[in-house]
N, C-alpha and C positions, 0 to 999 in steps of 0.2 A: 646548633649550640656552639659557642664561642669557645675553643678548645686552648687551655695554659700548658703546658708542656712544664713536667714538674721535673725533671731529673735531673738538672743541675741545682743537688741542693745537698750543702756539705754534712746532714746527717749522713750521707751517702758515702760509706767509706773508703769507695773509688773516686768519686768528687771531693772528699775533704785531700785526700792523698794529689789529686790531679792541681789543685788549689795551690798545696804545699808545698812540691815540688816543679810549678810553672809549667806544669804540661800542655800547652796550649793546642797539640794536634786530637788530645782525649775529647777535654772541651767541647774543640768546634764538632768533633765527632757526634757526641752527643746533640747539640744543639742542631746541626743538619737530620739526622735519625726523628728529632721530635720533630721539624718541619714537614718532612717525606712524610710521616704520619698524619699529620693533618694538625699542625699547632700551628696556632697562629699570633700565639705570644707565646716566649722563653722565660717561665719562671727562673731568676735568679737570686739564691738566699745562701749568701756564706756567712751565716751569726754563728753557725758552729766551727770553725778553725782552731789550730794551733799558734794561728800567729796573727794579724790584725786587722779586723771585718771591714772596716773602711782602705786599707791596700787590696785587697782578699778581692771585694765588688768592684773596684776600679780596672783590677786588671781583667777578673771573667769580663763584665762588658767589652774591654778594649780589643780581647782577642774575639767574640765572636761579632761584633759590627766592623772588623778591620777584614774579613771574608764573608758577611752577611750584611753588604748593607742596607737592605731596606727591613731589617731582621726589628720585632716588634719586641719589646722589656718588659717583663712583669720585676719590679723591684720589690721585693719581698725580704723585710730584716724587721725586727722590731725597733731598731737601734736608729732615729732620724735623722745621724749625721751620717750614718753611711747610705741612707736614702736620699741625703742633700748631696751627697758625693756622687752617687750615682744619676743623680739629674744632670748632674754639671760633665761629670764623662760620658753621658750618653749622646752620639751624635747622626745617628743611623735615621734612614729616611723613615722610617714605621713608627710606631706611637707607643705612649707609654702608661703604663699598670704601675700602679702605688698600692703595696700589699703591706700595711693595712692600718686603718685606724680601726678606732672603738668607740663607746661614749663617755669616756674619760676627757676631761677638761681638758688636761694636760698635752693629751695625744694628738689631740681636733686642735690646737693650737700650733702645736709642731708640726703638723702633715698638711692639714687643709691649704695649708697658702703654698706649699710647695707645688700643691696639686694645684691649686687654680693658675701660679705662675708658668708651671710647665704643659698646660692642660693635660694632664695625666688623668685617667682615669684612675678610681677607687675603689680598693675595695673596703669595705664598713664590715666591721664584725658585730655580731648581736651582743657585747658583754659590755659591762661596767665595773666599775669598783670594786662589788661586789662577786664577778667572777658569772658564768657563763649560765646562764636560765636553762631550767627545764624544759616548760610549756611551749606551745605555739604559741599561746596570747604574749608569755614572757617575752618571749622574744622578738613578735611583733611591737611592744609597745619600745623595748630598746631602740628596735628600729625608728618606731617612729621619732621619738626624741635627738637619732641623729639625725633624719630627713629631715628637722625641725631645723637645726643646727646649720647644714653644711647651705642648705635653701639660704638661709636671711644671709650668710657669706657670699651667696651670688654663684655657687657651685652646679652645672647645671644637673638637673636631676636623671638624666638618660646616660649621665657618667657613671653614674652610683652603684654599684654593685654591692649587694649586702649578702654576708657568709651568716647563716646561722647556724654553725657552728654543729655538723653532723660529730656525733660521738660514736665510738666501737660499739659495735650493738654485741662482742662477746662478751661484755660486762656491763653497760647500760643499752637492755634489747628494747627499752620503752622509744629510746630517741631515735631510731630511723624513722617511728613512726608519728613523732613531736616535729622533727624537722620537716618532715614533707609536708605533716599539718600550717604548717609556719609560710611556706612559700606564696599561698595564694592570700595569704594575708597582707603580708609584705608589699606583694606585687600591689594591692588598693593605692599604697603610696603613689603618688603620683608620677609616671613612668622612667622609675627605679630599673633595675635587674637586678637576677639571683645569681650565685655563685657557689661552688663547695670545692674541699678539699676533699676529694671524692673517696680517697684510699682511706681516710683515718676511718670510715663504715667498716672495714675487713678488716683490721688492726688486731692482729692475735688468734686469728682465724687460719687453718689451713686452705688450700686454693680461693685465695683473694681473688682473684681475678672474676671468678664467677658471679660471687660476690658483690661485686663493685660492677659489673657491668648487669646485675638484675635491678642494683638500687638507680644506677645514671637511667635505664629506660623509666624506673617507675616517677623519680626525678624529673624527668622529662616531661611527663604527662602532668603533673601538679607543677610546673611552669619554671624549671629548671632555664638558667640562660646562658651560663658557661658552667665549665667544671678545672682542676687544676689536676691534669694526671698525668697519667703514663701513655701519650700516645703513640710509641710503640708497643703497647699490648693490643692487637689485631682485633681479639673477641669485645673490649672494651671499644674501640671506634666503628666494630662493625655494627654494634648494637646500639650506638648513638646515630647513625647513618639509616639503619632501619626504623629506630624510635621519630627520628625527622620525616621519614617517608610515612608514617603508620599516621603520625601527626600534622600531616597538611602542612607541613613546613618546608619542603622539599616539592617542589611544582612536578606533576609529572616523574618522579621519583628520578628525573636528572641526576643531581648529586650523586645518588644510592649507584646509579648504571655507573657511572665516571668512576666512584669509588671503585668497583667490582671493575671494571675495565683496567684502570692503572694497577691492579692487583693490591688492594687496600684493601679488601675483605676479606675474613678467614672463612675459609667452607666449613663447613658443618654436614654431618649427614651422609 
């Protein structure tokens, strides 16, 4: 599973503060922590600051490719000039994540071309207009009308990654089990990926953690292909590491030994 590294993101009131006041050694701190864990892209989303999202993304990228260079970007903002900004300051050897369109006219006008100029990959969210479906079918059929979309663009289809948009199951407990229904629907499209924002499942919940690393293994099995989290939470990558070995995805449980060797797995027991 293709692991995003979510903690540089200025909801984060040590990252909005680190932002604010140019701390650049917090930062890279942070962004090295999620590598050693096992990310292999650095979500970064400064839409929430005090002062302005398009300087805000310019300089996080500048400080962690100016010590990480072959360091991989997820650009995550709703905002497409500070995701055009962030194309144009990104310079690092590793590849790049566009977080996110939708199937909104508007959006898939604005992102799609940046994506196919930069070859960035995508993520696709399952909403429109209308705002965020319930069902598995709902959300399959979103999807498909963007795979409809981003395809006749020329966009290729093994870039795609579609969020269908998991909701807190302590207030909507139907949708952990809508979303997972959604995945192998999706996946039919023709060879797409899946993706979540794996914490918003625990959102309001006490010990999150637990939480979120029972739904990433169950995730995992109904065809899970990345997740955007916390990869320094231990119990959270240890159970994506055993869900790869449980699931034939891991040859010989390689990975899983390497993991537990480098000291990447929490004991239990």
């Amino acid at each position: 599973m293709l692991i995003i590294g979510e903690r540089i993101n200025s909801t984060r009131s040590k990252i909005q503060e680190a932002i604010k006041t140019r701390n650049a050694p917090f930062i890279l701190k942070e962004a090295l922590a999620q590598i050693a864990g096992g990310a292999e892209f650095i979500d970064v989303n400064c839409a929430v600051t005090m002062t302005d999202e398009i300087q805000d993304i310019d300089w996080v990228i500048s400080v962690i490719q100016s010590e990480i260079p072959n360091v991989s970007i997820s650009i995550d903002s709703p905002n497409y000039l500070a995701i055009e900004r962030a194309l144009k300051v990104y310079n690092a050897g590793g590849s790049l994540f566009i977080n996110s369109i939708t199937a909104e006219d508007a959006r898939i006008r604005q992102i799609l071309p940046l994506a196919i100029e930069h070859k960035a990959k995508l993520v696709a969210l399952t909403m429109d207009e209308s705002g965020m479906p319930d069902t598995a079918l709902e959300r399959f059929e979103v999807a498909r009308r963007i795979f409809d979309r981003v395809r006749r663009e020329g966009f290729p289809a093994e870039d795609l990654y579609f969020d269908a948009l998991i909701r807190p199951i302590s207030t909507e407990p139907l949708q952990a089990r809508e979303f997972l229904a959604s995945l192998p629907l999706i996946k039919k499209l023709d060879g797409v990926k899946t993706v979540c924002g794996l914490s918003n499942v625990s959102y309001g919940l006490p010990n999150r953690s637990a939480v979120n690393a029972t739904f990433v293994a169950m995730a995992a099995e109904a065809g899970l292909d990345a997740a955007i989290l916390d990869p320094t939470d231990k119990l959270i990558t240890t159970t994506i590491s055993a869900a790869r070995a449980l699931l034939c995805k891991d040859g010989y449980c390689a990975e899983y030994i390497k993991a537990f060797r480098e000291g990447r797995l929490v004991s239990i027991g």
